[in-house]
C-alpha positions in Angstrom: -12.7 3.2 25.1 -11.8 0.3 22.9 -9.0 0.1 20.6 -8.2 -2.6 17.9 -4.7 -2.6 16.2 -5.3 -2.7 12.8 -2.8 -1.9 10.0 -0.2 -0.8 12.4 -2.7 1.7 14.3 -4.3 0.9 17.6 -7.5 2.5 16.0 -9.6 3.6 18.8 -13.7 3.6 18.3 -17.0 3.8 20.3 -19.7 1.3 19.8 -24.0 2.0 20.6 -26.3 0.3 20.8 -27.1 -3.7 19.4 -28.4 -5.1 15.8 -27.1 -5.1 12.0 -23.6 -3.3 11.9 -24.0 0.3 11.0 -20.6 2.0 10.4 -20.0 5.8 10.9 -17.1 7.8 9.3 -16.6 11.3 10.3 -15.0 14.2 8.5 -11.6 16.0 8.6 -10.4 17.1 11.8 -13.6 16.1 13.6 -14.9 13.0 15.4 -17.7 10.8 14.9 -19.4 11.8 18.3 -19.4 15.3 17.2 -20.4 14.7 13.4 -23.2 12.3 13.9 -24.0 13.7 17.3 -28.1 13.6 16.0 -27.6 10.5 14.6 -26.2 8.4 17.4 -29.1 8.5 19.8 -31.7 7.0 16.9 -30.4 4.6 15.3 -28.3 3.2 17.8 -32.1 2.0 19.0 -32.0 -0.3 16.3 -28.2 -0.7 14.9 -24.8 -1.4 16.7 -23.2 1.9 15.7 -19.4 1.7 15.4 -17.9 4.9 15.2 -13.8 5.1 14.8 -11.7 8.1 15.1 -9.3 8.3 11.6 -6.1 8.2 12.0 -4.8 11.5 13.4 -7.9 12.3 14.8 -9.2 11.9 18.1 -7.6 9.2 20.1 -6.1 7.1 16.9 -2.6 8.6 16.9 -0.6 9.3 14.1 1.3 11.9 13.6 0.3 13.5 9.8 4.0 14.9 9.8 4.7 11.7 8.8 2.0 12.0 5.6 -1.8 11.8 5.4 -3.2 9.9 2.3 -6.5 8.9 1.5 -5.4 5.2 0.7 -4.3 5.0 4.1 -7.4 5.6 5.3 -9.3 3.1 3.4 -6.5 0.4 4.4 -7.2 1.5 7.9 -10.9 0.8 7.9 -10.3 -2.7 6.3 -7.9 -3.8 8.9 -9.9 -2.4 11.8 -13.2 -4.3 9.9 -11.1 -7.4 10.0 -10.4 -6.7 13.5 -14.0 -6.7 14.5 -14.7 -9.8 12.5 -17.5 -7.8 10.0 -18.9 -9.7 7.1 -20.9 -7.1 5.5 -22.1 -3.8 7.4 -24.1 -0.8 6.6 -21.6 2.2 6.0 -22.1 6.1 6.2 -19.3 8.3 5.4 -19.5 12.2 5.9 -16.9 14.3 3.6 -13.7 12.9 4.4 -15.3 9.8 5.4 -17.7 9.8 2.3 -14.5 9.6 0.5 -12.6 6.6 2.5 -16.4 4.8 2.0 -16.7 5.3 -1.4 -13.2 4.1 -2.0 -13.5 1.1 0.3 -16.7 0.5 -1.6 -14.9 0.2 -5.0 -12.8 -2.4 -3.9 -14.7 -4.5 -1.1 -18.6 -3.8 -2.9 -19.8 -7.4 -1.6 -19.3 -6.4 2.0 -21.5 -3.8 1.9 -25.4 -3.9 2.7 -26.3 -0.4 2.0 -23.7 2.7 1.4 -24.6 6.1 2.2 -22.2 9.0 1.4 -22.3 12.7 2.8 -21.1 15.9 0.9 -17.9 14.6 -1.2 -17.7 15.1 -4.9 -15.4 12.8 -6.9 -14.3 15.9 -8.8 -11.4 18.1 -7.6 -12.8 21.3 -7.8 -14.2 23.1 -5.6 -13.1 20.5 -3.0 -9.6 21.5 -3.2 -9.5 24.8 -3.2 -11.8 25.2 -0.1 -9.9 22.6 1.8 -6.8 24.6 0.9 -8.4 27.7 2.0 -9.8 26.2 5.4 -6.6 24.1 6.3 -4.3 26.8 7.3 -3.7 26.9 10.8 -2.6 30.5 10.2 -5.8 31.6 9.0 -7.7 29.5 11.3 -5.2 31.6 14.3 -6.7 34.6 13.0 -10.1 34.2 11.7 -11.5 31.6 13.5 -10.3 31.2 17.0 -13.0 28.9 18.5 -12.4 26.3 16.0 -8.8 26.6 16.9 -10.1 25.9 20.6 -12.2 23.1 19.5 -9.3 21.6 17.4 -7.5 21.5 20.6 -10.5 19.8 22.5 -10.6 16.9 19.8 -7.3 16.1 19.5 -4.6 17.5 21.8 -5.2 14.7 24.5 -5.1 11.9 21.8 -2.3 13.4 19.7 -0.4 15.9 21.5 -0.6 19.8 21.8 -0.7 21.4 18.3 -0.8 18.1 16.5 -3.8 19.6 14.6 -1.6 22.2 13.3 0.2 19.5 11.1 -3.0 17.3 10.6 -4.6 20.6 8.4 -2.3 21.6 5.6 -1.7 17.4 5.4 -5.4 16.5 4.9 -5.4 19.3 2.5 -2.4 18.3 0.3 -4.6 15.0 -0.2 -7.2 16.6 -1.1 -5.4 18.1 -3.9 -3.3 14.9 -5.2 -5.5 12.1 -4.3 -6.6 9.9 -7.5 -9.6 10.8 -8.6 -12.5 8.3 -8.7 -13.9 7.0 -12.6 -17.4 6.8 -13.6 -16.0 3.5 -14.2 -14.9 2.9 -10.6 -18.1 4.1 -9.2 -20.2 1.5 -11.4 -18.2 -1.2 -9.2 -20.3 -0.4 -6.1 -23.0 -2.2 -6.0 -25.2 -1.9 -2.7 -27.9 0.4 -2.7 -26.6 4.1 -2.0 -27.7 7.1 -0.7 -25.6 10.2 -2.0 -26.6 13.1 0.2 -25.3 17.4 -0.1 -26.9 20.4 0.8 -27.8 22.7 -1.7 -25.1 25.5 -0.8 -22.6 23.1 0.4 -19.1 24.6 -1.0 -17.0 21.4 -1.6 -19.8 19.5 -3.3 -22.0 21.4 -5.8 -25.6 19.8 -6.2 -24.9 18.7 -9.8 -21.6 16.8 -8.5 -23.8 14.6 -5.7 -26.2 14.3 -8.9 -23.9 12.6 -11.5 -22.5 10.5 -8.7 -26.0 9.0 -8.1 -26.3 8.8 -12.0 -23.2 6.5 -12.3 -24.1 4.6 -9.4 -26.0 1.1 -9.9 -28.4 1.7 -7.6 -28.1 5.0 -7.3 -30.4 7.2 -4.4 -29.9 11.9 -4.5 -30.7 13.2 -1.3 -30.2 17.4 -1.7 -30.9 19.4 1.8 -32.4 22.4 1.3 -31.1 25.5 2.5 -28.6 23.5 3.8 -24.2 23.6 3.6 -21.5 21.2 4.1 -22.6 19.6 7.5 -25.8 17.9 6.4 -26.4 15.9 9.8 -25.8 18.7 11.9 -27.7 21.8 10.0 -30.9 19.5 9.2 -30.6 17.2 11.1 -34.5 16.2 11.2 -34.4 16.1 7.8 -31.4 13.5 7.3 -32.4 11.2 10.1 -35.8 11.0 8.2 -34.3 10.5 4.5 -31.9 8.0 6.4 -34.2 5.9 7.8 -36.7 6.2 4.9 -33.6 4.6 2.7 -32.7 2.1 5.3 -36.8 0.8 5.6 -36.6 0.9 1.3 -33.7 -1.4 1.0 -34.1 -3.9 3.8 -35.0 -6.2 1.9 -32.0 -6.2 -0.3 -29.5 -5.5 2.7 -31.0 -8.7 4.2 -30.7 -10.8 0.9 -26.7 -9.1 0.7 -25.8 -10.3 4.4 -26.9 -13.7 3.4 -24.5 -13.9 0.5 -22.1 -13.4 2.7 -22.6 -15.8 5.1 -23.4 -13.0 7.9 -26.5 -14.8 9.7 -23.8 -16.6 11.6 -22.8 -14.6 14.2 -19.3 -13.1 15.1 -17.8 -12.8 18.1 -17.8 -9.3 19.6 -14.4 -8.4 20.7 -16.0 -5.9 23.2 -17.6 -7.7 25.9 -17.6 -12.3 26.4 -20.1 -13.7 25.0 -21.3 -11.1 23.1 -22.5 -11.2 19.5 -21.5 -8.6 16.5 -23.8 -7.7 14.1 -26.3 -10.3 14.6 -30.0 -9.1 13.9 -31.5 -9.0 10.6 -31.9 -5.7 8.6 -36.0 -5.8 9.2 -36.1 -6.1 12.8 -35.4 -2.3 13.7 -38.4 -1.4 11.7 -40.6 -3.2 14.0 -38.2 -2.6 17.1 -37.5 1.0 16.8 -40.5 3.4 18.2 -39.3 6.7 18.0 -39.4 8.9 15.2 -36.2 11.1 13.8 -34.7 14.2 15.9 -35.8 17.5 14.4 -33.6 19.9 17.4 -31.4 21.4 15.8 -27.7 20.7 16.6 -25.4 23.5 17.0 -22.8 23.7 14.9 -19.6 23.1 15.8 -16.9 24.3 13.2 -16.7 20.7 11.0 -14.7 20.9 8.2 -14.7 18.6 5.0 
């Protein structure tokens, strides 16, 4: 597995696939594989997915005794960007990663061809309290002992036995004293963006996801039906669709964004000689990629924000 050090991590990531850069960022105390598990096989047909594990998660170590904070994480992905040598990417965030892209987005806008975001609200309630509900290992020892297993799958081999038992109430003392994002702020980002929730998803209420996509520039409301936190795995049919139906509608724009930034010269993929990162346009996987989106169903697997 290939690791970059980045911002005094050695941030550890999986790669699928070849074409335009499509980033993935998972959500609290789960991995990329497991949230975009319906995702990977589709559009890594037409993208080169780049998936990393946040620090504390999954094989990029950190211990969250020594703090967890939501600016970290955003410094994290802009080092480990560097690292790879990315101009400008497509980036999809789930929850916790929703969060880390929308706040990378504020500050680094140009790099971004398209932005799509997955059940975060920039408000901080009901987020808060339902991460501080679901982040205590205590409760989880009682009430939910197969996620306590799972937690132990993800992250003991990468982080040490019970590390996930520090990385929960952390995460959710963020949750509760990160800054909170301005309508202001969110008029910054400019790529086209895709704000996706389900409708009984209990961090994000529909009207949050709405009035994000309101203050956006260019502004896209996705709203699952029937449909929780865990948007990709629940429905997933139903995102990959909306996904690629966004990604067809603003080729054209990604395209003319790359160019701005220079990114039809190709960069040097650290992962294998010779190879090339992120080169493709933005319209070639529309004529390239044959098959249509997954509708299986994906079972779930405990994700939390």
């Amino acid at each position: 597995m290939p690791t970059i050090r980045a911002n005094g991590l050695d941030i550890a990531y999986d790669v699928y696939g070849a074409g335009p850069p499509l980033v993935l960022l998972h959500g609290a105390t789960s991995l990329g594989s497991r949230d975009f598990a319906a995702q990977i096989p589709l559009f890594s047909r037409a993208f080169q997915v780049l998936v990393p594990d946040a620090r504390g998660h999954g094989r990029t170590a950190w211990d969250a005794a020594a703090g967890f904070r939501y600016d970290w994480l955003v410094g994290d992905l802009s080092a480990w960007l560097d690292g790879l040598g990315l101009a400008t990417f497509h980036l999809v965030g789930f929850s916790m990663g929703a969060m880390t892209a929308l706040q990378y987005a504020v500050q680094h806008s140009d790099r971004l061809r398209t932005l799509t975001v997955v059940g975060i609200t920039t408000q901080r309630e009901p987020r808060a309290s339902v991460a501080r509900r679901l982040m205590d290992p205590e409760r989880a020892d009682r009430d939910e002992p197969a996620w306590v297993a799972e937690l132990g799958r993800r992250h003991n081999a990468g982080q040490g036995v019970g590390a996930w038992r520090r990385l929960l109430p952390a995460i959710a003392a963020d949750v509760a004293a990160q800054p909170l994002l301005s309508p202001r702020d969110l008029r910054r980002i400019e790529p086209p963006t895709m704000v996706v929730c389900g409708d009984r998803d209990p961090f994000v209420p529909a009207d949050h996801a709405w009035g994000i996509s309101r203050q956006l520039p260019d502004g896209r409301l996705f709203v699952a039906p029937g449909c929780g936190h865990e948007v990709m795995s629940r429905k997933p049919g139903l995102f990959n669709e909306a996904l690629a139906g966004f990604f067809r509608s603003t080729a054209s724009i990604a395209a003319e964004r790359a160019s701005e930034r220079g990114a039809a010269a190709r960069h040097v993929n650290p992962l294998a000689d010779g190879a090339d990162l992120g080169a493709g346009t933005d319209s070639d996987w529309l004529a390239d990629s044959n098959g249509g989106p997954s509708s299986d169903p994906v079972p779930n697997r405990g994700h939390r924000t």
